[in-house]
N, C-alpha and C positions, 0 to 999 in steps of 0.2 A: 517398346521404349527400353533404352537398355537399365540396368536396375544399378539405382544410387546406393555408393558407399556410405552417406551421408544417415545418422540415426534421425528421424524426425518425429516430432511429437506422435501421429499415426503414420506408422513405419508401410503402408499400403495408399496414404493419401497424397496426390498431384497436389501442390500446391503450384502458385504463380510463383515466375523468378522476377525477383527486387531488379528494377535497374537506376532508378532514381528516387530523390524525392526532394522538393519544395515546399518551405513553407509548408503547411497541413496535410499537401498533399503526396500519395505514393503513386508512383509508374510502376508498371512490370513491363518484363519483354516485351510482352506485345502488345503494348502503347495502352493498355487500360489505366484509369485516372480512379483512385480511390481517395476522398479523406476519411484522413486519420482521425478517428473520434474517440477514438483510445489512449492517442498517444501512445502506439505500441503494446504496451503493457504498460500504461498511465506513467510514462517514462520521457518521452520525447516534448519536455514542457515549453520546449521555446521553438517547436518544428524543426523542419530537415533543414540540410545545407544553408543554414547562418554562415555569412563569409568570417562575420569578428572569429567564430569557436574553429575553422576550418584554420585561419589566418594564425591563433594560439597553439594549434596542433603541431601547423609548419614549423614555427618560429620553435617551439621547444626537442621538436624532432632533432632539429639543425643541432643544438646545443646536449642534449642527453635523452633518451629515452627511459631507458634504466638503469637503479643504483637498488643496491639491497641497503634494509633499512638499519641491519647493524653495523653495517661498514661507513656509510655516507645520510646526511641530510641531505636537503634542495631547498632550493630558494622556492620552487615551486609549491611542494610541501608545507613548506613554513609559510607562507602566503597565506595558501587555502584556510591551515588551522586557523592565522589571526585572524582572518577575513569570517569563518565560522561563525567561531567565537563572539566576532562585534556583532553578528545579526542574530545569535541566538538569546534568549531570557537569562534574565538570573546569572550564575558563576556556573553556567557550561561552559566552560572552559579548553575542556583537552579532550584532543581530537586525534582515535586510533584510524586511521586508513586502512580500509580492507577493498575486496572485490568485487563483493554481492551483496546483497538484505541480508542473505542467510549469516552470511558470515559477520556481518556486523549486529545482528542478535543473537547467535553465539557468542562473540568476544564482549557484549554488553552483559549477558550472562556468567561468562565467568568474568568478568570485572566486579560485580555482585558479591560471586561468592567469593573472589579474592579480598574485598574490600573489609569483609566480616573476618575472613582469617587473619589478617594482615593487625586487626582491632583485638587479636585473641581468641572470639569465640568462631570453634572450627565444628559446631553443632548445625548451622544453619547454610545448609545448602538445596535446598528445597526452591524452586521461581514456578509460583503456582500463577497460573494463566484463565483464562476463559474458554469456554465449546464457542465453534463457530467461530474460531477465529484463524489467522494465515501468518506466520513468524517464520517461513523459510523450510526449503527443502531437505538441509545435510541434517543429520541424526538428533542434536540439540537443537534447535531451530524445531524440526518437528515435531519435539517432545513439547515441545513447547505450544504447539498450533492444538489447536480444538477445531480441527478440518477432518473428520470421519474419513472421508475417502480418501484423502490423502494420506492420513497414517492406516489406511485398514491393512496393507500389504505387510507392515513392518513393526504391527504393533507388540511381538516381543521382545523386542529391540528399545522403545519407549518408554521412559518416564513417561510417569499419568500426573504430569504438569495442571491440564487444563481441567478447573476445579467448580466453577461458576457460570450460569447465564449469562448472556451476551443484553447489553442492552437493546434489545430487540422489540422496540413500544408496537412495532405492526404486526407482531405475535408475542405481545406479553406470554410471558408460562403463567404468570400470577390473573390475568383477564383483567386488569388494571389499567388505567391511564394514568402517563405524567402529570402534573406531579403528583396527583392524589396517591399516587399506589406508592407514597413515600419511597421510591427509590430502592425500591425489596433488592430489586437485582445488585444493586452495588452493594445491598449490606450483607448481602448473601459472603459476600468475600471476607467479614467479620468472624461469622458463623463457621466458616472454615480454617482461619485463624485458628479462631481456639480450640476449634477438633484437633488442628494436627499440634498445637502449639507455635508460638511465633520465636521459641528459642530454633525451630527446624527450619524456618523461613527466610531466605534471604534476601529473596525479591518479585514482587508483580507487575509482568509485563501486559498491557493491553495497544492494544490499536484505539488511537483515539477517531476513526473514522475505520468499519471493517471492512473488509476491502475484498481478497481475490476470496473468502470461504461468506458473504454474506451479502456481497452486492451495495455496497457504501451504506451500510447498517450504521446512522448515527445515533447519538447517546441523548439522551433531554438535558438542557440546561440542568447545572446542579450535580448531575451523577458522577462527573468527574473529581469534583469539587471533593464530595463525599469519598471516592474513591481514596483522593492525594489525603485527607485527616485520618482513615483508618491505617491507613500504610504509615502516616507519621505516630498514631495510637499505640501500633505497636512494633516499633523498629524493623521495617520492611524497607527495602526499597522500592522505587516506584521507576519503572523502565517505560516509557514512553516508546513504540514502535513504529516511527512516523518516515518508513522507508519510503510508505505510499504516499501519504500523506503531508509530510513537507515539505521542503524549499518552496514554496508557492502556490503549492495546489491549490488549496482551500483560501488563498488570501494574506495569510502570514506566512512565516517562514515555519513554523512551528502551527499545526490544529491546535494544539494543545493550548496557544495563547488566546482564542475564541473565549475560554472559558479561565483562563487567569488560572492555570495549573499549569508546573514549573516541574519537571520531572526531574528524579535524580541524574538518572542516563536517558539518553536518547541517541536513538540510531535513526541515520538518515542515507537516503541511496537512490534507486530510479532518479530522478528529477536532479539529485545532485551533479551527474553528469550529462544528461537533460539526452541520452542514448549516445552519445559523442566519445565516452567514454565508461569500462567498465570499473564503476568506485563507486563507495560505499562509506559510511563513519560509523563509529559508536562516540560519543561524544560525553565525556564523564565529566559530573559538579568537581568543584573545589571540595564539596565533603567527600566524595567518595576518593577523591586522590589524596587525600591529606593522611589517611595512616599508609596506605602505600610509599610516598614520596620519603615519609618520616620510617619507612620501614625492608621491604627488599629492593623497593626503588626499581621495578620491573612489574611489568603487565603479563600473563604468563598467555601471549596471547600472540599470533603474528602468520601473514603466510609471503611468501617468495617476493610477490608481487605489491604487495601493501604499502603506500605512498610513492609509488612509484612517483617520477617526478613527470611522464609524459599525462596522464590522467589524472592527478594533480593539477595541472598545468591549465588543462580541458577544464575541467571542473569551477576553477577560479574564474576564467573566461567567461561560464556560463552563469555565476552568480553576478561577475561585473555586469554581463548582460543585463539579468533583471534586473537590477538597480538601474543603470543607467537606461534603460526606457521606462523605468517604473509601473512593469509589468506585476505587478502584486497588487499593485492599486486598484487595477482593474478587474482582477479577478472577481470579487463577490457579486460584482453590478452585473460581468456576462454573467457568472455562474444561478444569478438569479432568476434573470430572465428566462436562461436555458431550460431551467428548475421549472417557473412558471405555464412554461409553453407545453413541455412536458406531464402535467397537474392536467391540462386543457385537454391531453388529448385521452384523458378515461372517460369523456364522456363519448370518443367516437368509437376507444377500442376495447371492451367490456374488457380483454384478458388481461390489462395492465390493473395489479390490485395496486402496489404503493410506489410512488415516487420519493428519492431521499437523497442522504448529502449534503455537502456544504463544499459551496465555491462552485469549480470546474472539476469536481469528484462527485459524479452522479450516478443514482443508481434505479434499475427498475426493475419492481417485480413481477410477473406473470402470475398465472392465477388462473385456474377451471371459471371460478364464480365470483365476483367480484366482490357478493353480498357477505357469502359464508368464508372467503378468505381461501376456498377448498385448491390444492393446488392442482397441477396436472400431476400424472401418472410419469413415475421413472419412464417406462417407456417408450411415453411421448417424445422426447428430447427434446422437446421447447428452447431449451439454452441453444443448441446445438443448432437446432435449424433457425434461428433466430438470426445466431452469429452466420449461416450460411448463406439465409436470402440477403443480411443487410449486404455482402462482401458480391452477390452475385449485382448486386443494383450498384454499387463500387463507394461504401463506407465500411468501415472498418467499426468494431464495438467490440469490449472484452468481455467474455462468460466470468458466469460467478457465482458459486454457490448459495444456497437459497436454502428458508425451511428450520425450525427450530430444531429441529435433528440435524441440521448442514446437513442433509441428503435429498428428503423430499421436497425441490422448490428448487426456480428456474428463476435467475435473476442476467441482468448484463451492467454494464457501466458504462459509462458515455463523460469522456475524460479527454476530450478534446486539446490539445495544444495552448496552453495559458496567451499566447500571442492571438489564438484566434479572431480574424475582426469581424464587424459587423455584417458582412456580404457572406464571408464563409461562417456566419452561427446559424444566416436563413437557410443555407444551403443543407448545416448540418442537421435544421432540426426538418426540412422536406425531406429528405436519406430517413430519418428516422420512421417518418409518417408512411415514407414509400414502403418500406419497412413491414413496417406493420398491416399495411393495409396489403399487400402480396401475400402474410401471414393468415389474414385474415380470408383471404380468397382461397388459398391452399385448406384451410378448416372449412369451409363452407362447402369446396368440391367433395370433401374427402368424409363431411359428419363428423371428423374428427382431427385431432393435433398430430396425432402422431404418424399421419400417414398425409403425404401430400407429395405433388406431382412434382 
């Protein structure tokens, strides 16, 4: 075979080559049939080849693809933000375009700290985060993540950002249940306040559903709540991370409206351009722009490509989409079912310890013992061969960090395409069973996980 130019994730791994995709499902060259139960990387929220997004890609081709953003607006652009704007909470208002997650909690980041200098006080630039948690790959972004493996290569390079336990109720650290255990973990982020001082503090970002470092780790009723009055206790801001997590995933356009918390910023991305296009927002309140606006009247923030008007363009497309089939609607009834059927099957497959989530962002853990919680061994690669047999049976499912250290512990996600209908949910959730039960015969051959045929 001759050897690809091409970097890939494992620079020695065959992968299949793309040639199409429909609706939920992917082809490769050689006509195998996968569904997506990932959504790619929980990104493809309305599936492949929509004619309306393909039909708005042409049409804006024809007219511009690209304008830099200090030279020219677009109609495209200014669309997208109003159309934002009216589906998010509260006075989010103004809407940066960028490229990736990464880079829109980066510019959400220093939006933060610009917001506090712009107000005079130029002490508080510190955005202390959570362990166990995923905010992006480029340098600030990952200061930011409390993902162990992912910053272990680069951690002198690093802010040590992430300051606090992850709500993590299926490995409390406290041996606690919601809500009896009073919500330790969220006040955990008090107690760190006032260690470091909240004059050094400019902002706490969290994922309000954990995503690629915890396997859709959600929070109990309440914790956010408590979260959003500590940040207002003591003049924090409160960044909302909902790149994975909103335009529709979970049901709303925002997780964060589940629980009636309105964050200062929020950065939104994946699902925004639903894979169709590469775009991303940070989306700042009316408070945080008002001493800006009234003061250098500039974001110190931008890259080449940022509002471009073709991806832009994409992206509008794909939020008229969901409205107009009112595809949000639906989300919680699948996402529940999906949830339930998935509950149903630890009584067949002892290794699944917790199911969690909310909507069509679902997550599952593995587990040695189902009793003791005990996980498997690094290296078992559970994740790995999990993500291997579902993709040879032809489903797709994304790995995920696992484990109150985000190291020991093997999770996946099963984030299915928001359009998903009832015929492709049975299908996806027998893939999943088939799944498991392949896993389950590979362990039975082999007396053990980490070695199977």
């Amino acid at each position: 075979m001759t050897r690809s130019n091409l970097i890939k994730p494992i620079l020695d791994q065959v992968y299949p080559v793309i040639d199409y995709g429909k609706g939920v499902y992917l082809f490769d060259k050689e006509g195998k049939k996968y569904l997506d139960g990932a959504s790619g990387a929980v990104t493809a929220n309305i599936g492949h080849g929509v004619p309306e997004i393909i039909e708005a890609m042409n049409e804006q081709a024809k007219k511009i693809s690209f304008v830099y953003r200090s030279q020219f607006t677009s109609e495209a652009a200014e669309q997208l933000a109003e159309k934002i704007a009216a589906l998010l909470p509260g006075q989010l208002n103004w809407c940066f375009f960028v490229n990736s997650g990464s880079e829109a909690t980066e510019t959400a980041m220093k939006m933060a700290i610009q917001y506090w200098q712009e107000k005079g006080i130029h002490t508080k630039k510190k955005v202390l985060s959570r362990w166990v948690s995923y905010h992006g790959i480029t340098m600030g972004a990952l200061s930011m993540s409390g993902h162990s493996s992912r910053r272990a290569r680069f951690v002198p390079l690093l802010e040590d950002f992430p300051v606090i336990h992850p709500p993590y109720c299926y490995r409390c650290p406290y041996n606690l249940k919601a809500p009896s255990c009073s919500f330790l973990c969220a006040k955990e982020l008090e107690t760190v306040i006032q260690r470091i001082g909240p004059e050094h503090i400019a902002a706490f970002i969290a994922e309000p559903i954990i995503g690629a470092a915890g396997g859709a780790i959600s929070p109990p009723e309440g914790y956010f709540q408590i979260i959003r009055q500590i940040c207002d206790k003591y003049e924090i801001l409160f960044i909302a991370d909902e790149v994975m997590t909103g335009s529709g995933r979970t049901g709303r356009m925002l997780t964060c409206e589940h629980w009636g918390v309105i964050p200062d910023i929020v950065t939104l991305g994946k699902g925004l351009g639903a894979g169709y296009a590469p775009i991303a927002v940070a989306v700042a309140s009316e408070k945080v722009m008002e001493p800006i606006l009234n003061g250098s009247k500039s974001i110190m923030s931008g890259h080449t490509l940022s509002a471009n008007p073709q991806s832009c363009a994409i992206s509008l497309a794909v939020l008229e989409y969901l409205e107009k089939n009112k595809i949000m609607r639906q989300v919680e009834e699948k996402g529940n079912y999906l949830k339930q059927q998935l509950e149903e099957m630890k009584d067949s497959f002892s290794f699944i310890g917790d199911v969690r989530g909310k909507g069509l962002l679902l997550g599952i853990e593995f587990v040695e013992d189902q009793h003791t919680k005990k996980p498997f061994p690094r290296e078992a690669f559970v994740t790995q061969k999990m993500v291997e047999l579902a993709k040879e049976i032809g489903l797709i499912v994304y790995p995920s960090g696992s484990g109150i250290d985000g190291v020991n512990g093997d999770s996946i996600i099963i984030s299915p395409p928001l359009t998903i209908n009832e015929q492709e949910l049975m299908e996806l959730i027998q893939l999943i069973k088939d799944t498991f039960s392949a896993f389950s015969k590979s362990m039975n051959q082999s007396g053990k996980a980490g070695d199977y045929e």
